[in-house]
C-alpha positions in Angstrom: 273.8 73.3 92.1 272.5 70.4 93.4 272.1 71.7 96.9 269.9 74.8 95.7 267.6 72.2 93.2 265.5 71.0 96.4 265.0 74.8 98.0 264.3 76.0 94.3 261.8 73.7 93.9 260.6 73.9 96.9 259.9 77.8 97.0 258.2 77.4 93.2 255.9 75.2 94.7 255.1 77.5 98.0 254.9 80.0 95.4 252.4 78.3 93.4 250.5 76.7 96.6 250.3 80.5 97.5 248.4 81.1 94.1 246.2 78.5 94.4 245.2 79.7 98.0 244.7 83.0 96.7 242.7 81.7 93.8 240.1 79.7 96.1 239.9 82.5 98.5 238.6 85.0 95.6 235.9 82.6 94.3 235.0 81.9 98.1 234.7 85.8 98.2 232.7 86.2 95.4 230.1 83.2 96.4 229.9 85.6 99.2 229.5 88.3 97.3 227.3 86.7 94.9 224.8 85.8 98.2 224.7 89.3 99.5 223.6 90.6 95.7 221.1 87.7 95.9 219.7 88.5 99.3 218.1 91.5 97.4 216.7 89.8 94.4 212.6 89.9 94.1 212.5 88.8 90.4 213.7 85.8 87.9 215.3 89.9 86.0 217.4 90.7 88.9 218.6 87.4 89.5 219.5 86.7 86.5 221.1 90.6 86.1 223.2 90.2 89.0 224.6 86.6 88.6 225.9 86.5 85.2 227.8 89.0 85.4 229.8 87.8 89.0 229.9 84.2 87.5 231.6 85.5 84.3 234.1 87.5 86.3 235.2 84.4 88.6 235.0 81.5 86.3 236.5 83.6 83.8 235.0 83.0 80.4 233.0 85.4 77.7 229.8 84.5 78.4 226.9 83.6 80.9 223.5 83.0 80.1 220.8 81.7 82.9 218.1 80.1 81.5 214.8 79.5 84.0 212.3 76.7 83.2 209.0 77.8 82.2 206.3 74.3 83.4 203.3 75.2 81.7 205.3 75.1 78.0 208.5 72.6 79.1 211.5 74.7 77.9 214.0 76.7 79.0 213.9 80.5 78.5 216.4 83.4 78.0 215.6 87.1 77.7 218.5 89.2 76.1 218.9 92.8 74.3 219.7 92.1 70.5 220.9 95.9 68.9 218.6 97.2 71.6 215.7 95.3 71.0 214.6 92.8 73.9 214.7 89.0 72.4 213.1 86.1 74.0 215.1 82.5 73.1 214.0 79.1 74.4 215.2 75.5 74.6 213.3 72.5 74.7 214.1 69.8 77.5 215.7 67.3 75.4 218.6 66.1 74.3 218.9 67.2 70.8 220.6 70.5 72.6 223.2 71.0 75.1 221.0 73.6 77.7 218.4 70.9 77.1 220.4 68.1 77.8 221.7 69.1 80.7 218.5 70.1 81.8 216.5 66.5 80.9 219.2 64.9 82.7 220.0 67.3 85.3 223.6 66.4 84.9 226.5 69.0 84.4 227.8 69.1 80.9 231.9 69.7 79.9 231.9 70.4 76.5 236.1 71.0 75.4 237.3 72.9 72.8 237.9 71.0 69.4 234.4 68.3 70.0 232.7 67.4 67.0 229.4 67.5 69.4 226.6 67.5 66.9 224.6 69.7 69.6 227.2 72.6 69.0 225.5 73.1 65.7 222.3 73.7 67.7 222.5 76.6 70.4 221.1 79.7 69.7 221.3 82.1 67.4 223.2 84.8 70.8 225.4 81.5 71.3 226.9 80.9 67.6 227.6 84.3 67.5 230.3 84.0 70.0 231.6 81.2 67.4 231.5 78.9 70.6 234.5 76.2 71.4 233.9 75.1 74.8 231.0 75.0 77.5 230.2 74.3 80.8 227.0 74.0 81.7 225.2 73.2 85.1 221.2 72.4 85.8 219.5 74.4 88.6 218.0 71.7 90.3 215.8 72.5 93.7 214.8 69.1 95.6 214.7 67.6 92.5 212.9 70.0 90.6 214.0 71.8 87.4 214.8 75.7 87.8 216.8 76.4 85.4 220.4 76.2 83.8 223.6 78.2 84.0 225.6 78.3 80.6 229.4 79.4 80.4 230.6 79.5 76.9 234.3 79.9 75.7 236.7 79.9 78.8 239.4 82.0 78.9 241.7 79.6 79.9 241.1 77.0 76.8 239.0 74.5 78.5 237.2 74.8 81.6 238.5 72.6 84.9 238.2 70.6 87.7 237.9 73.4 89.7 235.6 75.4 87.1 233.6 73.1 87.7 233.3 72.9 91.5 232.5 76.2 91.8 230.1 76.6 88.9 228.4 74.0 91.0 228.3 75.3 94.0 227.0 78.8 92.4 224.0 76.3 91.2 223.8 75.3 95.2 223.1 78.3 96.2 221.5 80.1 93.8 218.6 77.7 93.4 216.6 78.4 96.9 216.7 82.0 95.5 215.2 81.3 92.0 212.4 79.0 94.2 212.1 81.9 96.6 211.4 84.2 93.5 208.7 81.6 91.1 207.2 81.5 94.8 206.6 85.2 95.8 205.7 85.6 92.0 203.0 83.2 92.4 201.4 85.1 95.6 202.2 88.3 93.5 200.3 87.2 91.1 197.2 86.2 93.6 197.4 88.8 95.1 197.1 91.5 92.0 194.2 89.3 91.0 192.5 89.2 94.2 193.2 93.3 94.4 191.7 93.5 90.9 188.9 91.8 92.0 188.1 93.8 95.0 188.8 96.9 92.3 186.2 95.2 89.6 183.5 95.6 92.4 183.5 99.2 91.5 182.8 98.2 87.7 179.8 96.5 88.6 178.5 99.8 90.0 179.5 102.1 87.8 180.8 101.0 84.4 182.2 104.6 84.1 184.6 104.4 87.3 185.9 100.8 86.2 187.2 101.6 82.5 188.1 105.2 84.2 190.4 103.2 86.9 192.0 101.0 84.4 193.5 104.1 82.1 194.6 105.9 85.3 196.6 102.7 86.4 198.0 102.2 82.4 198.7 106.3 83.0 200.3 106.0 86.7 202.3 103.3 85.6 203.7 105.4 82.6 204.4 108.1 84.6 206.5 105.9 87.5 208.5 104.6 84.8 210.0 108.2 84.4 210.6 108.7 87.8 213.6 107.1 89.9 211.1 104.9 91.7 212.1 101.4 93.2 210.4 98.2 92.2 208.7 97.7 95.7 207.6 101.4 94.6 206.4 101.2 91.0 204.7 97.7 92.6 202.7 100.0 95.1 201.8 102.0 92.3 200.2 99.8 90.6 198.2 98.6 93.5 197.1 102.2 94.7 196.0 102.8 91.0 194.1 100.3 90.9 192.1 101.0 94.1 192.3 104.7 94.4 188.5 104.7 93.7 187.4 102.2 95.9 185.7 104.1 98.0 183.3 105.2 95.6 181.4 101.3 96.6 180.0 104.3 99.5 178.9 107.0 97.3 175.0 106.7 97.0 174.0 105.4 93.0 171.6 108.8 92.8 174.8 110.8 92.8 177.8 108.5 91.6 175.7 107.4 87.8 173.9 111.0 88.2 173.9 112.4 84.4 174.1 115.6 85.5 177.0 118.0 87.1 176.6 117.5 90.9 175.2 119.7 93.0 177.4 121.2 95.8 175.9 119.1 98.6 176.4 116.3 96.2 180.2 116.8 95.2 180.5 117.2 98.9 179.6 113.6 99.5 181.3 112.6 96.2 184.6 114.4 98.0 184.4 111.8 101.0 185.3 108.9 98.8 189.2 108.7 99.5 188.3 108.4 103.5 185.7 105.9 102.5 188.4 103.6 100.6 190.9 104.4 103.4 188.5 103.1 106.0 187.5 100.1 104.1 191.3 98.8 103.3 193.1 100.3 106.6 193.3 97.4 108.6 194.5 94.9 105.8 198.2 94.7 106.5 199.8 93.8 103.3 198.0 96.9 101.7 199.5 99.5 104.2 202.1 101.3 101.7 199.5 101.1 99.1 196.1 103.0 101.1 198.3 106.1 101.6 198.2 106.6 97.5 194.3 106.0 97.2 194.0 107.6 100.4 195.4 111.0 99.3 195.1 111.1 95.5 193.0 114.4 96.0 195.5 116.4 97.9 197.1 119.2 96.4 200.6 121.0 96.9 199.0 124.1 97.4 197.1 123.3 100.6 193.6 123.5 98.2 193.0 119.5 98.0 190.3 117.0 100.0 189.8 115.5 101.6 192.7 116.4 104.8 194.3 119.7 103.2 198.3 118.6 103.0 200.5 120.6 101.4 203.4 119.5 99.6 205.8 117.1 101.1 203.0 115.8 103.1 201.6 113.9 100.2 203.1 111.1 99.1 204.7 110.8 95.3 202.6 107.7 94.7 199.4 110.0 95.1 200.5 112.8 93.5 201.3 110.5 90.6 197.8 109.2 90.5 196.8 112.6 90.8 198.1 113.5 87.4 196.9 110.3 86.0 193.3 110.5 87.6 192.7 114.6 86.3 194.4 113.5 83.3 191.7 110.9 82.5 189.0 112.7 84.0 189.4 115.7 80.9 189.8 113.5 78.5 186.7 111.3 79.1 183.3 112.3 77.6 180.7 112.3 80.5 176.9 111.7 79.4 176.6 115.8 80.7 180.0 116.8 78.9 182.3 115.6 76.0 186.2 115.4 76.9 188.5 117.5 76.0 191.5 116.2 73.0 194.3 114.9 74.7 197.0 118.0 73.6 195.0 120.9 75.5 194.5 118.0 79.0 198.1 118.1 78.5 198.3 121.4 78.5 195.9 121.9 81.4 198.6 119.7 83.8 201.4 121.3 82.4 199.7 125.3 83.6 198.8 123.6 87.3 202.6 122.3 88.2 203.3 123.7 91.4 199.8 124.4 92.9 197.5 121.2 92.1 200.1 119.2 91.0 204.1 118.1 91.9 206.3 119.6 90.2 208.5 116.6 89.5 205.3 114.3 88.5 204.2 116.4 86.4 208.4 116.9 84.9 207.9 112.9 84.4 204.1 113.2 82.8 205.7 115.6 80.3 208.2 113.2 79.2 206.4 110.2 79.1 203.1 112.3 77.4 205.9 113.6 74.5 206.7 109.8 73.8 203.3 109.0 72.8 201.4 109.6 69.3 198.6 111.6 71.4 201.6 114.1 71.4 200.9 116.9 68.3 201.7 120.1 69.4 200.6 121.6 66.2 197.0 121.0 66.9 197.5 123.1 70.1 198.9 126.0 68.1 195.8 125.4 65.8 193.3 125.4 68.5 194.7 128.6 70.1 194.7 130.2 66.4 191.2 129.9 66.0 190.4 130.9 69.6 
């Protein structure tokens, strides 16, 4: 018995050596993992979307909550569902909490179950829930600048470890140059919106008509897009186009674009340019490239019938054949000084009798959709209207 002790022991200890291996090698996987998912994070949501969920797998607890540092107000904030309803939580950066604490000292926190930690008694409202015993929580610190903090509550395994720890730390390590990465392009996002709305008020200046008009279509087109399968680079692109798919009317002579009359045909042959005008104004800025094509074809129709090029179909890009339902959408329901516009159900209605020949097919599928979600949706005044008529 005493021979086979030593060999025993010996293969209980390979055995559990083995596990250990087996247990680093699937965290170092899923840091891998976790850096592929992150290579294709634009925003503070998808990071956030994609990391808690990984981290919870691998350091194996019930919950994960990223918090990211807002500077302007000095806390820490959280956006969660509650019973389907988006809630916004935030932490100060102070000690009276233990996100905060962590945060103000940029330290990691081990909180084990059974503390009488005063600070317990002060997480959120998503965190009590979870009738919280133990934490671990590490600050996302980039070059010694405050990002954010990772929060893992209840571990599965009692108490969280050494080796919990480690790794919850080196998550931090590498997912702080993507959280800088992301406050950074958001920052030349947000210049760059402002700087395209700027170009876009130019048009207001002209023509106060065409500047409230281009507003509503981009509130519209963005309603639309969100019906559609589009891709945030997409729906981004959107927005942009929307915004500038009248530009081109800076070109269009004041005697016919503030005329108070229905244009002539000479004149609404002039008007008809203004696409190519905007095209030929913001073709050669690089960063705008996805977005011209929208402006530049809003006007086309499936049917071949459009302006100012004549594509058909497939040719024309969904982003312009959404702002092509926005645009005609807002056109009828605008009162001109020569016409009043029409109520919202029967402009409905018009889009809804031109699917397939001035308009796509699936746009206007989305436009339905979005348009029946709205109060301006009351198909009884339609059946009213076509009573009387």
């Amino acid at each position: 018995m005493s021979d086979e002790s030593p060999k025993m022991n010996k293969e209980i200890d390979d055995g559990l050596d083995d596990l250990e291996k087996g247990y680093k090698l699937s965290r170092f996987e899923g840091l891998l993992k976790l850096s592929r998912l992150m290579s294709g994070a634009h925003t503070l949501k998808d990071i956030r979307k994609k990391a808690q969920g990984l981290i919870k797998k691998l350091i194996e607890c019930e919950k994960v909550l990223i918090y990211f540092h807002n500077e302007s107000s000095e806390q820490l904030e959280f956006t969660h569902y509650n019973n389907q309803n988006l809630t916004n939580d935030s932490i100060e950066v102070n000690e009276r909490t233990l996100v905060g604490s962590s945060a103000f000292l940029q330290a990691t926190l081990k909180i084990d179950e059974g503390s009488n930690d005063i600070r317990i008694a002060r997480e959120t409202e998503l965190v009590k829930s979870l009738s919280p015993k133990s934490f671990l929580i590490v600050p996302l610190v980039f070059n010694g600048e405050l990002l954010g903090v990772i929060q893992l509550v209840n571990s599965l395994n009692r108490n969280f470890n050494k080796e919990d720890i480690e790794f919850a730390e080196a998550v931090a390590v590498q997912l702080t140059p993507v959280i800088q990465n992301a406050n950074l392009y958001a920052q030349l996002h947000k210049q760059f919106i402002q700087v395209v709305e700027a170009l876009a008020d130019t048009i207001t200046k002209k023509d106060s008509y065409t500047g409230g008009h281009t507003k509503r279509v981009a509130h519209f087109a963005n309603n639309i897009g969100s019906q559609m399968n589009l891709s945030w680079d997409e729906m981004n692109d959107l927005k942009l186009s929307a915004v500038l798919h009248d530009i081109g009317k800076i070109g269009i002579e004041d005697s016919i674009l503030k005329k108070k009359a229905p244009l002539t045909e000479e004149e609404f042959a002039i008007m008809r340019d203004h696409p190519r005008l905007g095209y030929e104004i913001l073709k050669n800025v690089d960063s705008l490239s996805r977005v011209v094509d929208g402006m530049r074809f809003h006007h086309e129709r499936p049917d071949g019938k459009g302006y100012p090029y004549g594509l058909t179909d497939d040719e024309i890009p969904t982003i312009a054949m959404i702002i092509s339902v926005a645009d005609t959408f807002d056109a009828m329901i605008s009162t001109r000084p020569y016409r009043k516009g029409l109520p919202p159900m029967v402009a409905f209605q018009e889009i809804l009798d031109h699917k397939g020949t001035q308009f796509s097919e699936n746009v206007v599928d989305a436009f339905e959709r979005w348009f029946k979600s709205t109060k301006m949706y009351a198909p009884n005044r339609l059946d009213s209207k076509k009573k009387a008529s």
